[in-house]
PAZAPA-4460 file (N, C-alpha, C; in steps of 0.05 Angstrom, whole numbers, plus 32768, in hexadecimal, padded with zeros to 4 digits):
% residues 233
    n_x    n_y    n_z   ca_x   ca_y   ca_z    c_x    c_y    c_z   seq   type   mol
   811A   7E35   7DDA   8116   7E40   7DF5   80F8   7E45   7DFA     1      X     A
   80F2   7E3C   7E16   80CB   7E43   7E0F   80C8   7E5B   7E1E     2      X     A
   80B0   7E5E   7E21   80A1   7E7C   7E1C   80A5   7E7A   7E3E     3      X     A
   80AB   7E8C   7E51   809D   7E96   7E6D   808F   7E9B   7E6D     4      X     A
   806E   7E89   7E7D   8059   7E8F   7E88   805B   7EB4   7E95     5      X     A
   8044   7EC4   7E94   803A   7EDD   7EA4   8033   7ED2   7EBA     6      X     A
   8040   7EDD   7ED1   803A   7ED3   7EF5   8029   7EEE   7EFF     7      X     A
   8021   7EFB   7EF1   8020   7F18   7F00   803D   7F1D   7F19     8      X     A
   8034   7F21   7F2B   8045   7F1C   7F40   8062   7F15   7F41     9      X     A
   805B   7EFC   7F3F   806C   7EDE   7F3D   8082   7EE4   7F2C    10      X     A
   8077   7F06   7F18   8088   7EFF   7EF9   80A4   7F07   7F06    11      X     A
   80A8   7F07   7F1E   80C3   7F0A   7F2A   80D3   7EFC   7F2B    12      X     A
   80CD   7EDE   7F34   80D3   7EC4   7F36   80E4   7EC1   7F19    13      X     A
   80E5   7ED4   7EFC   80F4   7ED0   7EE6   810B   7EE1   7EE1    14      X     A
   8118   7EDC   7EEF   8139   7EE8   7EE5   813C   7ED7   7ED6    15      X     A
   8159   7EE5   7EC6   8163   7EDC   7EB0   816B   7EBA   7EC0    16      X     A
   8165   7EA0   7EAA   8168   7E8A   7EB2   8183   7E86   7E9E    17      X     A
   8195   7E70   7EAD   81AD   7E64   7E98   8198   7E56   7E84    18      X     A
   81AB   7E4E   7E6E   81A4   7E3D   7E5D   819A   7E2B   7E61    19      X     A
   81A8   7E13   7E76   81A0   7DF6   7E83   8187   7DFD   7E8A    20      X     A
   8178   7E19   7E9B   815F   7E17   7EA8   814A   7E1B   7E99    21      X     A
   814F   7E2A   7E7E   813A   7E3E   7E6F   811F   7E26   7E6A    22      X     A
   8127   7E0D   7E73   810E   7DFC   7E68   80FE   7DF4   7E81    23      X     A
   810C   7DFE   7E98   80F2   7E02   7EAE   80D4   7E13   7EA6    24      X     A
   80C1   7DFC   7EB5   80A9   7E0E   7EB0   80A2   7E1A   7EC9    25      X     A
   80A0   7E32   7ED0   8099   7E3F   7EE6   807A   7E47   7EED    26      X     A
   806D   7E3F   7EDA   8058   7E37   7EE4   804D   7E1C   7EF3    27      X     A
   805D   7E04   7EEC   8050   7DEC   7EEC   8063   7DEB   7F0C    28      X     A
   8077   7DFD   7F12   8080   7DFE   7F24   8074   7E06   7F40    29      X     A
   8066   7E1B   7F34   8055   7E2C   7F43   8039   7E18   7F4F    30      X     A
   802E   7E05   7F3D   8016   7DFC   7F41   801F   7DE8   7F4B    31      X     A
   8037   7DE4   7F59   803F   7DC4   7F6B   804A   7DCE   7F7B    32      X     A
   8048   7DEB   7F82   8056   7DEF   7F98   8047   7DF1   7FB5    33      X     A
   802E   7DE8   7FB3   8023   7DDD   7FCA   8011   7DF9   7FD4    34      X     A
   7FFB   7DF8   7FF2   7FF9   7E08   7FF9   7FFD   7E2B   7FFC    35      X     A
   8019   7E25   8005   802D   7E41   8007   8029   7E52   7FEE    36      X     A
   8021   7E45   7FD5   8022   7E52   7FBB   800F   7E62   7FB7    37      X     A
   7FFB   7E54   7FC2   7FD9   7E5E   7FC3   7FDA   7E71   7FCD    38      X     A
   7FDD   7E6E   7FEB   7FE0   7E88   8003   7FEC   7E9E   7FF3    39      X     A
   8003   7E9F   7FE9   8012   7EAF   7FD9   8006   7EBD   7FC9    40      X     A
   8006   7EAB   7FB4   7FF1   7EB9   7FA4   7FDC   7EC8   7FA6    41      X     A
   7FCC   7EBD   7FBE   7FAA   7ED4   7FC9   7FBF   7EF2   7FD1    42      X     A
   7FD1   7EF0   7FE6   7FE2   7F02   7FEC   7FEE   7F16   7FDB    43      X     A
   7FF8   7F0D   7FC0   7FFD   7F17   7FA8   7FEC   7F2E   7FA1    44      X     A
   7FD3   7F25   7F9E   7FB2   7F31   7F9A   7FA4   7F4B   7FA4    45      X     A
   7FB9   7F3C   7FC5   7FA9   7F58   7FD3   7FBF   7F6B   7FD3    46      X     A
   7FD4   7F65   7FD4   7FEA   7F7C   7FC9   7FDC   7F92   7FAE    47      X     A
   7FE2   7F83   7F9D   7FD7   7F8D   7F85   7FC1   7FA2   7F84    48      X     A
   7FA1   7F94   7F8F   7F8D   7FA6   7F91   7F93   7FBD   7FA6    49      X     A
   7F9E   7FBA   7FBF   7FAA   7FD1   7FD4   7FC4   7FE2   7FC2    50      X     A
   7FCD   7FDB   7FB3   7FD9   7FEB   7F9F   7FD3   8004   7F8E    51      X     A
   7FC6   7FF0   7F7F   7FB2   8004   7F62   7F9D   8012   7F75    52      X     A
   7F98   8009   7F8D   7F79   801F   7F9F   7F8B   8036   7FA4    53      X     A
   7FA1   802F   7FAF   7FB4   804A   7FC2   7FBF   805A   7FA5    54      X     A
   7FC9   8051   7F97   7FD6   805F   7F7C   7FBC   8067   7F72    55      X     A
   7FA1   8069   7F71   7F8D   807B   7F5D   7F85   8088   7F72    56      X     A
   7F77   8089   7F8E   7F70   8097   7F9B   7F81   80A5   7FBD    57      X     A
   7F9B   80A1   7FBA   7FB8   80A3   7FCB   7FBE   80B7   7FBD    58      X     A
   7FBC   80D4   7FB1   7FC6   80E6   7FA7   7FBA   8106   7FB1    59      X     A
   7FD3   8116   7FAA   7FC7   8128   7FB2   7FAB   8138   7FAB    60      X     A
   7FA2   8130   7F90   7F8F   813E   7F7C   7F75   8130   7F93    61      X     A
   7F7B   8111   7F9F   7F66   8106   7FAB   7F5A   810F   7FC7    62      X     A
   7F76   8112   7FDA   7F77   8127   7FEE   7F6C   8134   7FFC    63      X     A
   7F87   814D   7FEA   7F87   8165   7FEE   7F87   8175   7FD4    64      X     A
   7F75   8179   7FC6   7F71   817D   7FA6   7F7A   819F   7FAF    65      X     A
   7F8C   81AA   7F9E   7F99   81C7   7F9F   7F87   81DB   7F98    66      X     A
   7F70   81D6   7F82   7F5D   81E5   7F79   7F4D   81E6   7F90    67      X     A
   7F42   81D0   7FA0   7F2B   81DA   7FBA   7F30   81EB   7FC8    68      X     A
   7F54   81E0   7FCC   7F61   81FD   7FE5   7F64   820D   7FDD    69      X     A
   7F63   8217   7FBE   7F69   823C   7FBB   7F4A   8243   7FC4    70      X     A
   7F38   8232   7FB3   7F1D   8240   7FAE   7F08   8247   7FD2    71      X     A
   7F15   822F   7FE6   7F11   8234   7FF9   7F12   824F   8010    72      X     A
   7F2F   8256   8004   7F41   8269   800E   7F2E   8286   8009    73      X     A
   7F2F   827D   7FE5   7F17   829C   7FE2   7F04   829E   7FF9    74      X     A
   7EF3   8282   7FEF   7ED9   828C   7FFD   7ED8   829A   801A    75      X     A
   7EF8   8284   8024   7EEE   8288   8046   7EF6   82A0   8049    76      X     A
   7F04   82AD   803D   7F0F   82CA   8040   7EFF   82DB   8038    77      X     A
   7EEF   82DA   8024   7EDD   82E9   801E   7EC0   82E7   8037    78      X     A
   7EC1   82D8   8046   7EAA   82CD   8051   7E8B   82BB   804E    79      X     A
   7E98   82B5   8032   7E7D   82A7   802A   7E7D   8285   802F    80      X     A
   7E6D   827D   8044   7E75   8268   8055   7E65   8256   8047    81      X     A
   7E48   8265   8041   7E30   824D   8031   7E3E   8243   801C    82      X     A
   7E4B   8252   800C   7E56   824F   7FF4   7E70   8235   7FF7    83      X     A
   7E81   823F   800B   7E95   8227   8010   7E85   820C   8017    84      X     A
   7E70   820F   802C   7E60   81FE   8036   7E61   81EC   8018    85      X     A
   7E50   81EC   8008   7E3F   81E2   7FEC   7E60   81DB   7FDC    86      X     A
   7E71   81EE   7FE4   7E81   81E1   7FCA   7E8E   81C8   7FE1    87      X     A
   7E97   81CC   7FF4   7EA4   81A6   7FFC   7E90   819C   800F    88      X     A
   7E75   81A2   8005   7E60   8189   800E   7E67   816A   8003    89      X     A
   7E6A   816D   7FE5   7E6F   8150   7FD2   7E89   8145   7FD3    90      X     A
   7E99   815E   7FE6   7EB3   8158   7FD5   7EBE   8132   7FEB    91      X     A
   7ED1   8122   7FDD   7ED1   8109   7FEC   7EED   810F   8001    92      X     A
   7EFA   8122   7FED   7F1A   8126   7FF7   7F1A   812C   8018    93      X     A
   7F37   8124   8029   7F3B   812E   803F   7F34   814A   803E    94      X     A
   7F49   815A   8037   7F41   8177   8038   7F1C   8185   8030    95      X     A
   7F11   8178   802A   7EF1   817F   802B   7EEB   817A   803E    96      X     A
   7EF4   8164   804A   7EDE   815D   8062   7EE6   8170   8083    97      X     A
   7EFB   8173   807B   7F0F   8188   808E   7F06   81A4   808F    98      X     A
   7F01   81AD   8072   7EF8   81C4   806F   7EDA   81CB   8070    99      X     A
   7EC2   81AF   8073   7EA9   81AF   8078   7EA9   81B4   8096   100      X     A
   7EBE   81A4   80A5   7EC2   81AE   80BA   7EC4   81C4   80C9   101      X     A
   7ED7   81D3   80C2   7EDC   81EC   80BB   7EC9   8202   80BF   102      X     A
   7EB8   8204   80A9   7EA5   8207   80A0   7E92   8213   80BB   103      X     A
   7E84   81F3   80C3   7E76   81FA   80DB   7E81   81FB   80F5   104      X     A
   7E9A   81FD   80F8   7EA2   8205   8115   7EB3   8218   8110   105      X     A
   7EB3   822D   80FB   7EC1   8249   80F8   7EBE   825A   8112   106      X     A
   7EAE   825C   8124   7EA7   8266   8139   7EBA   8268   814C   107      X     A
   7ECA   8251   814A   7ED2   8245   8167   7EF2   8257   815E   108      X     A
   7EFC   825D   8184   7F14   8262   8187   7F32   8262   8175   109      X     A
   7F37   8278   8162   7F4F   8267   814B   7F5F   8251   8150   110      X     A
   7F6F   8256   816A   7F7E   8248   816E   7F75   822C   8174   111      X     A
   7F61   822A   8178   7F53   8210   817B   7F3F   8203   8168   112      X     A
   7F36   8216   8156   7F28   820C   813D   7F4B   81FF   812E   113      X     A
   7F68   820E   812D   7F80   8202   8121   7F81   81E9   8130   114      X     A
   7F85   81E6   8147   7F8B   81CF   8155   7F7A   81BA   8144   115      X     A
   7F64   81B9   814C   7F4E   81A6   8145   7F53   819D   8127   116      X     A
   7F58   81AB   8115   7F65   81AA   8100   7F7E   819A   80F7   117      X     A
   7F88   81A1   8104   7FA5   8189   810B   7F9E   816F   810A   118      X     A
   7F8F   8173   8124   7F85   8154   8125   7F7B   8147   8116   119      X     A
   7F61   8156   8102   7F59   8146   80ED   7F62   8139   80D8   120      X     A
   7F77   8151   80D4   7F88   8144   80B9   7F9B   812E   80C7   121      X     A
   7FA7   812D   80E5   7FAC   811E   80EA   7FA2   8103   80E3   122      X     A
   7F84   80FD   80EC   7F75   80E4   80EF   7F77   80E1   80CC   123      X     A
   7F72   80EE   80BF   7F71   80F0   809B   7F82   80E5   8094   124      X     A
   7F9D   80EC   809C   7FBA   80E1   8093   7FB6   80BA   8097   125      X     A
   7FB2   80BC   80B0   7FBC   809E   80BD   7FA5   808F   80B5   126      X     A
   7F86   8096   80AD   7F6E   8090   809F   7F7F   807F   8082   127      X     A
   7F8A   8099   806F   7F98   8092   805E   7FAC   8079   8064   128      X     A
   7FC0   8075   8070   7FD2   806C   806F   7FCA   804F   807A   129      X     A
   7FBB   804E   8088   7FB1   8030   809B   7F9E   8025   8078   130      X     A
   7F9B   8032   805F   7F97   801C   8051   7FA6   8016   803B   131      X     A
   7FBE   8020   804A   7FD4   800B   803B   7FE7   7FF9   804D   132      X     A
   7FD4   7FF8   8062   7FE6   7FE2   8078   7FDE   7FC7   8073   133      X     A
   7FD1   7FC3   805C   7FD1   7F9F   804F   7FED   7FA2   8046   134      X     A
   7FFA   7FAF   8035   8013   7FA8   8029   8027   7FA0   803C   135      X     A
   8025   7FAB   804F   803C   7FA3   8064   8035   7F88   8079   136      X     A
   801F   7F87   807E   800F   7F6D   8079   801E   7F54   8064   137      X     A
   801E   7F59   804B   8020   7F4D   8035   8043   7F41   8037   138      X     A
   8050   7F5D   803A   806F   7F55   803F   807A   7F4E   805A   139      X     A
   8064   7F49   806E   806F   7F37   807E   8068   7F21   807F   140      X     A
   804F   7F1B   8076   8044   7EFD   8075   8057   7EED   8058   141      X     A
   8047   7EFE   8043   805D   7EEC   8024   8073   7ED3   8032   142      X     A
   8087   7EE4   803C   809E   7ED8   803E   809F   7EBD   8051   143      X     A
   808E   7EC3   806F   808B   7EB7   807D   8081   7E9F   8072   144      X     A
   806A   7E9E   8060   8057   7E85   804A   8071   7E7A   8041   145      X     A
   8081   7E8D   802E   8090   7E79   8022   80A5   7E6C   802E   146      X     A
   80A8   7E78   804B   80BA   7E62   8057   80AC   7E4D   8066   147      X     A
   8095   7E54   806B   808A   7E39   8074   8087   7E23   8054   148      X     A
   807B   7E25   8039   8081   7E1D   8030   809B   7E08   802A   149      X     A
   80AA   7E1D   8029   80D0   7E0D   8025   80D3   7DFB   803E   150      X     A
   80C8   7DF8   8057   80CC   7DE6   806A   80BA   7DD2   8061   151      X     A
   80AC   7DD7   8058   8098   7DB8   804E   80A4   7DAF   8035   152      X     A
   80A9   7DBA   8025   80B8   7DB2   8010   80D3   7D9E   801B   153      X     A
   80E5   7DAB   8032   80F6   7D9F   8038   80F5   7D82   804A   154      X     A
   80DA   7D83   805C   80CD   7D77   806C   80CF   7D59   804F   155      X     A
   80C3   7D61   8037   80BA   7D4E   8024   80D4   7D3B   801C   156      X     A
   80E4   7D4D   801E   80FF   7D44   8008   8109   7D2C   801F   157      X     A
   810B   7D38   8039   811F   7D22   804B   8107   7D0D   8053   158      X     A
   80EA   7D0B   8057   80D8   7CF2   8050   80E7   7CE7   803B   159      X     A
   80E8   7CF1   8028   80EB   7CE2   800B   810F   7CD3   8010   160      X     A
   8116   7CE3   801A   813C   7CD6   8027   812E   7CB8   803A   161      X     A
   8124   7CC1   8059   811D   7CAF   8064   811A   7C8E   8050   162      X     A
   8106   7C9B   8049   8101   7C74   802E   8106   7C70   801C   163      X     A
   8117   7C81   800F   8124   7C78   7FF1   813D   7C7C   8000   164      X     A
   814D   7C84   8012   8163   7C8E   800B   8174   7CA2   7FFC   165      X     A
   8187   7CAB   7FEE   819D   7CBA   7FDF   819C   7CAE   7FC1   166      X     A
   8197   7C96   7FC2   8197   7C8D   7FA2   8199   7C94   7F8E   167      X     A
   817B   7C9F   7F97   8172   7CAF   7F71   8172   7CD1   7F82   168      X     A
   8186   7CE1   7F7C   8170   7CFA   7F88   8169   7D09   7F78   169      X     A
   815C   7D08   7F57   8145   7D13   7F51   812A   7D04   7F62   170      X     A
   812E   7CED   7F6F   8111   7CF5   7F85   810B   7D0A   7F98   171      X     A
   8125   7D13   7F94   812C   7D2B   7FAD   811A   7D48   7F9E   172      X     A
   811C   7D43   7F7F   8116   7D65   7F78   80FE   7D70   7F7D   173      X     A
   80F0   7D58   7F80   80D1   7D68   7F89   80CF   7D77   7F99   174      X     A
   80DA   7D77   7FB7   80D2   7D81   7FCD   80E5   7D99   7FC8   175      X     A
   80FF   7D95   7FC4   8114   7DAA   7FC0   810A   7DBF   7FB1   176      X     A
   8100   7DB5   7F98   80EC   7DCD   7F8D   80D4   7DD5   7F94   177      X     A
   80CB   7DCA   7F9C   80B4   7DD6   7FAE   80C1   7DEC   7FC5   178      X     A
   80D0   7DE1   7FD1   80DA   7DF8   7FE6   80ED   7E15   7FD6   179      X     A
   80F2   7E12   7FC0   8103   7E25   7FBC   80EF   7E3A   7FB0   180      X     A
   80D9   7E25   7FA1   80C7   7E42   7F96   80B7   7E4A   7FAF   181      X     A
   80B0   7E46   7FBC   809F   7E54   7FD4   80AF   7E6A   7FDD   182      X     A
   80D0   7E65   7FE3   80D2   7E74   7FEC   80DE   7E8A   7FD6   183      X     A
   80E3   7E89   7FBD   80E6   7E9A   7FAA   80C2   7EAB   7FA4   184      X     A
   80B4   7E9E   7F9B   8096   7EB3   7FAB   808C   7EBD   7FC1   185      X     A
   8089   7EB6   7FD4   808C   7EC9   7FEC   80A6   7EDA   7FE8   186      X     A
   80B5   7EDC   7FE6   80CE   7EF3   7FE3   80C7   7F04   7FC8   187      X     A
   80BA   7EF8   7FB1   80B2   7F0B   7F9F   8098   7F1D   7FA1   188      X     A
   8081   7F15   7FB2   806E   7F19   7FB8   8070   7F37   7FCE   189      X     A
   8088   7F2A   7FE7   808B   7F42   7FF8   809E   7F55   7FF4   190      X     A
   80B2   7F55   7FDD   80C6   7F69   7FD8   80B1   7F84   7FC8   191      X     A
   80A8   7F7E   7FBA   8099   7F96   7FAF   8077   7F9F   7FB4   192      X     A
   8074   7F8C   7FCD   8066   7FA7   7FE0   8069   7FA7   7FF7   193      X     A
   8080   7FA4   8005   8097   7FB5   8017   809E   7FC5   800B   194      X     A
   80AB   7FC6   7FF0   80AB   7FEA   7FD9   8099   7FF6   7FD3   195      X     A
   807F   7FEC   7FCD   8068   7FFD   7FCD   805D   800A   7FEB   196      X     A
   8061   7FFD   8006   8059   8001   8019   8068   801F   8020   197      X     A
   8085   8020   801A   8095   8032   8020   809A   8055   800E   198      X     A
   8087   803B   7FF5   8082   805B   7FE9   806B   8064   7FEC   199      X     A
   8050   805F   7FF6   8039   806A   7FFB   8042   8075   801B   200      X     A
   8059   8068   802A   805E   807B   8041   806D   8098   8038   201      X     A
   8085   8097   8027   8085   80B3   801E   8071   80C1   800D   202      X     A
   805A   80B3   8004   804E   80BF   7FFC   8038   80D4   8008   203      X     A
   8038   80C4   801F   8022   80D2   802E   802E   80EB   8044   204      X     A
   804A   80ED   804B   8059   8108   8052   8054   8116   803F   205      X     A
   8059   811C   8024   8057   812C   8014   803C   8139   800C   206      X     A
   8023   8120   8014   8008   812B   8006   8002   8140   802A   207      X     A
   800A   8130   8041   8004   813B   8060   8014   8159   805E   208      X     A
   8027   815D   8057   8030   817B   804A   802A   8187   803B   209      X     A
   8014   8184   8024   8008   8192   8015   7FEB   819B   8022   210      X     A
   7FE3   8182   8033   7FC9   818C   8040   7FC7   8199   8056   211      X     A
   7FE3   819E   8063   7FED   81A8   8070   7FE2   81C4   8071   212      X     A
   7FF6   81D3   8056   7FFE   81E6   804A   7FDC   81F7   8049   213      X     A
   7FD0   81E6   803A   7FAD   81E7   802F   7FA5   81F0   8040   214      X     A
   7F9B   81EE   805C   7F95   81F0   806F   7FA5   8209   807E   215      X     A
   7FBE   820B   8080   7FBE   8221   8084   7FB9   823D   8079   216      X     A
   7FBA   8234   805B   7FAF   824E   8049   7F94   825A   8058   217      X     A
   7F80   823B   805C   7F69   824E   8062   7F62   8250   807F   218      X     A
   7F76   8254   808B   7F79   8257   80A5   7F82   8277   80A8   219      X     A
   7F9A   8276   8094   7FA1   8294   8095   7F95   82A9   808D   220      X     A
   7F78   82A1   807F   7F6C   82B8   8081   7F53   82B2   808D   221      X     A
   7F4E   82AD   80AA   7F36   82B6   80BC   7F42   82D2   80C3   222      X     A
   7F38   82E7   80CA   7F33   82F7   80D6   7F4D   82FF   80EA   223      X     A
   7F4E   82E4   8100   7F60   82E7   8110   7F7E   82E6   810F   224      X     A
   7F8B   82E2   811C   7FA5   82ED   8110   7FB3   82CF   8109   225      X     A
   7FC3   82D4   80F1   7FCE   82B8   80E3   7FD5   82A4   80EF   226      X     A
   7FC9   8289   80ED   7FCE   8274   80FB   7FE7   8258   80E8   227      X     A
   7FEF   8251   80FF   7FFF   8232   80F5   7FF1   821F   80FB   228      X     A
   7FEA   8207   80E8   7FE0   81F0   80EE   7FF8   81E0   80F5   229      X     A
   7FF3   81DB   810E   8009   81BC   8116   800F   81AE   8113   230      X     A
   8023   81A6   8105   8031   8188   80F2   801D   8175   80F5   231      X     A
   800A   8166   80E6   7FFB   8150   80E4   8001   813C   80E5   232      X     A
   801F   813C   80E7   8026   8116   80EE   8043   811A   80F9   233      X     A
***
C-alpha cells in the first residue's frame, strides 16, 4: 500500500480508500487537475493565514484584556486620569483605545460620553470581524472554482467521445478525473472555513460581551449616577 502525500488542506480529499483505490496517487492527481487546482490551492492559503491571524490575535486577552479593565476601574474611580492616560497610551487592544478615549472626553455629558461608547466598541467589533470576511470569501468562491473546474473536465471527456467515440473509455478517465478532483477540493477547501468563519462569529459575541461588561465597570464608577452601555452589536 503506498504512503499518502501531506496536502495541507487538500489532506481532506483522503478518506478511507477501498482496497482497489489505495494505489491512486493524489498528488499526481492534483497536479493534472488543471487551473481550478491552482486557484484552489492560492484560496487554501489565504484561508489558512486569515486563520492562524484571527486565532492569535481574535481573543479576549487581545481585546478586551480583564487585567486593563480592573486596573482602569481603580484609577478612574480613584480619579487619577494621567495615570490611566500612560497606562493605555501603548496598549494595541480595543478596550485601550476606548478607554484613551474615555480618558479625554471624561467631561462630556454621562449619558452621552455611554452612548459614544457604544458606538466605539461597536465600530471595534465589526473592525474585528470584517477580518475574517476572507474566509467567507474562501467558502464561496472554493466551490464555485471547483465546479467550474469539473465542467472543463467534463467539457474534455465528451471532445474526447466526439473523435474517438465509446471504444476505449479509459480515454474517458482523464477528463472524468480531472472533474471529480476539482470538485472534491473546492468542497474541501470551503467546508472548513465556512467552520472557521462561523466560529470566529461566535467568537466575537462572546469577546463583544466581555468588553461590554469592561466598560461598564468603568462607567459605573464616574461620579454620576450608574450607567448601561448599549448592546454593541
Amino acid at each position: 500500500m503506498s504512503r499518502l502525500p501531506r496536502l495541507g488542506l487538500f489532506g481532506l480529499l483522503l478518506p478511507a480508500l477501498p482496497a482497489s483505490a489505495q494505489g491512486l496517487n493524489i498528488a499526481s492527481e492534483l497536479l493534472h487537475g488543471g487551473m481550478g487546482i491552482v486557484a484552489i490551492g492560492a484560496l487554501s492559503v489565504l484561508a489558512l493565514a486569515v486563520t492562524f491571524e484571527r486565532l492569535v490575535n481574535f481573543r479576549i486577552a487581545k481585546v478586551a484584556p480583564a487585567e486593563l479593565a480592573a486596573e482602569a476601574e481603580t484609577l478612574w474611580r480613584a480619579g487619577r486620569f494621567d495615570q490611566l492616560r500612560e497606562r493605555v497610551a501603548d496598549g494595541d487592544s480595543s478596550l485601550a483605545r476606548i478607554l484613551g478615549w474615555m480618558v479625554e472626553q471624561r467631561h462630556l455629558p454621562a449619558e452621552k460620553l455611554a452612548a459614544r461608547v457604544a458606538e466605539m466598541a461597536g465600530v471595534e467589533l465589526r473592525l474585528q470581524q470584517q477580518k475574517a470576511y476572507a474566509l467567507n470569501v474562501v467558502a464561496t468562491v472554493a466551490p464555485i472554482v471547483g465546479l467550474l473546474g469539473t465542467v472543463i473536465g467534463m467539457i474534455e471527456s465528451f471532445h474526447v467521445i466526439a473523435f474517438n467515440g465509446m471504444g476505449d473509455p479509459t480515454l474517458l478517465a482523464g477528463g472524468i478525473s480531472k472533474a471529480l478532483v476539482n470538485t472534491a477540493a473546492g468542497l474541501s477547501v470551503a467546508l472548513p472555513s465556512l467552520a472557521m468563519h462561523h466560529v470566529f462569529r461566535n467568537r466575537m459575541v462572546g469577546i463583544g460581551i466581555a468588553l461590554e461588561r469592561q466598560l461598564n465597570r468603568v462607567l459605573d464608577g464616574m461620579p454620576a449616577r450608574t450607567l448601561e452601555v448599549v448592546h454593541a452589536h
